[in-house]
C-alpha positions in Angstrom: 87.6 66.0 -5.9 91.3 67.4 -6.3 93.9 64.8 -6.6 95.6 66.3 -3.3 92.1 65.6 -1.5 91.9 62.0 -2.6 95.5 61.5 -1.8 94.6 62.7 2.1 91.5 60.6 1.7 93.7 57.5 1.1 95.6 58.5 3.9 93.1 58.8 6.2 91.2 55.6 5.4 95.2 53.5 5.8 95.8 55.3 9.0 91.6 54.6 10.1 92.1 51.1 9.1 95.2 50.2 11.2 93.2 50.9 14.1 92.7 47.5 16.0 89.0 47.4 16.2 88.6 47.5 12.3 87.0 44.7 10.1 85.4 44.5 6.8 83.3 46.9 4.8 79.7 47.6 5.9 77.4 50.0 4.1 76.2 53.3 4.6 73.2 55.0 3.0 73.2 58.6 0.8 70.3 61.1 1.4 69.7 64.6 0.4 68.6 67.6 2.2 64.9 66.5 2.4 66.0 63.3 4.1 68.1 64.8 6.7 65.0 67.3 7.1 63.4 63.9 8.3 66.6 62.2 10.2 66.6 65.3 12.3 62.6 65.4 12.6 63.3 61.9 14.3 66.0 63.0 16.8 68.7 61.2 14.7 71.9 63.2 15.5 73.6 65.3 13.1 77.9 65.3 12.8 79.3 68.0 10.9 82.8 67.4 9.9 83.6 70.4 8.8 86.5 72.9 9.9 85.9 76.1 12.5 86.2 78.5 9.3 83.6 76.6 7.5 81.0 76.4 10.2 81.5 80.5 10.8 81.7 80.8 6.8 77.8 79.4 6.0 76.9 79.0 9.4 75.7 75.2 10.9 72.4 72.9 11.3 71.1 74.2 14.6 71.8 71.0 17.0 74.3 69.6 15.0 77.2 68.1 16.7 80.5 70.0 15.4 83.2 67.5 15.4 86.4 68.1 12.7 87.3 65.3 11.3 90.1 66.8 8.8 92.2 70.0 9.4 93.3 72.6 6.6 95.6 70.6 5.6 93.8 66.9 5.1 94.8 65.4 7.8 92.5 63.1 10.0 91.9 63.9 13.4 92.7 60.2 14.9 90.0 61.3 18.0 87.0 61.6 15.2 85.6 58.1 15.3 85.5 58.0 19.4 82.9 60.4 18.9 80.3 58.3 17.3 78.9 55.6 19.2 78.8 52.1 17.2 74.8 51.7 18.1 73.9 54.9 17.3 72.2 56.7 13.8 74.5 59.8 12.9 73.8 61.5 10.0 77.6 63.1 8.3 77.8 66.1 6.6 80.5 68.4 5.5 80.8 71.2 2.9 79.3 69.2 -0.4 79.7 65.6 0.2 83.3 64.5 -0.2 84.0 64.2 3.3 81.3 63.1 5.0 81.4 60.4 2.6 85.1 59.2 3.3 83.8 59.2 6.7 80.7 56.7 6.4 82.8 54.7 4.2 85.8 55.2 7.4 82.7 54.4 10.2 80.7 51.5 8.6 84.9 50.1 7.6 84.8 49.3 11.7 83.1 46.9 13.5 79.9 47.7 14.8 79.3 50.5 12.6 75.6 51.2 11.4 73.0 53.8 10.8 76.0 55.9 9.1 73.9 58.4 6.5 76.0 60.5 4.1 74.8 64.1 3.3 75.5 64.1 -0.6 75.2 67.6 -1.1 76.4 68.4 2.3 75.6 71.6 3.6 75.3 73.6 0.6 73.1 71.6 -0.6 70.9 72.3 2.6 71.2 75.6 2.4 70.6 76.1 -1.6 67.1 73.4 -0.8 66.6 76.4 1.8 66.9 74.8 5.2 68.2 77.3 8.1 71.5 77.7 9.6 72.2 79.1 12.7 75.7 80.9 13.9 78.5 78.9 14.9 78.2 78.6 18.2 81.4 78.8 20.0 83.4 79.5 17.4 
């Protein structure tokens, strides 16, 4: 991770955290491309974090809900977290990782928050493991 990208991942976790509804840490659990196989096998939705260019760049998990979480140029987008429901399993997953895990460290951070599962590879891991993609749709 580039020192720029931790530097917006700071950023994003002070801004996240001065939200009122945030309390202490709670956990969230890595899986690979095999797991998510399996997450998505039991309905468990799928959030991918990435940016417009990315999705139309390797293409997306069919089904997956397409929600950006930080722009081109690192910054959060403060609407991210009302897309996830605090009693609901998402699975996060972004390019290789980085991301989706400074979001399930961001989501379980906030009260309420569980069933957060990070993508460590992220999608290129899915793809290299030889899952399908489908178009962006929309974009």
């Amino acid at each position: 991770m580039t020192t720029f990208v931790r530097f917006m991942a700071v950023i994003a976790i002070v801004a996240f955290a001065s939200h009122p509804a945030v309390a202490g840490s709670g956990e969230y659990t890595n899986i690979d491309s095999a797991e998510v196989r399996a997450m998505i096998d039991k309905s468990v939705k799928v959030i991918d974090v990435r940016r417009v260019d990315e999705w139309q760049d390797t293409g997306v998990i069919e089904g997956a809900a397409l929600i950006t979480a930080f722009d081109a140029r690192g910054r959060f987008n403060p609407d991210f977290p009302a897309a996830v429901k605090p009693d609901e399993d998402v699975v996060v997953i972004c390019r290789t990782g980085g991301r989706s895990r400074v979001i399930s460290e961001l989501l379980t951070g906030r009260s309420g928050y569980a069933g957060i599962y990070n993508v460590t590879g992220g999608i290129m891991s899915w793809i290299a493991d030889g899952n399908p993609v489908a178009p962006c749709p929309n974009c």
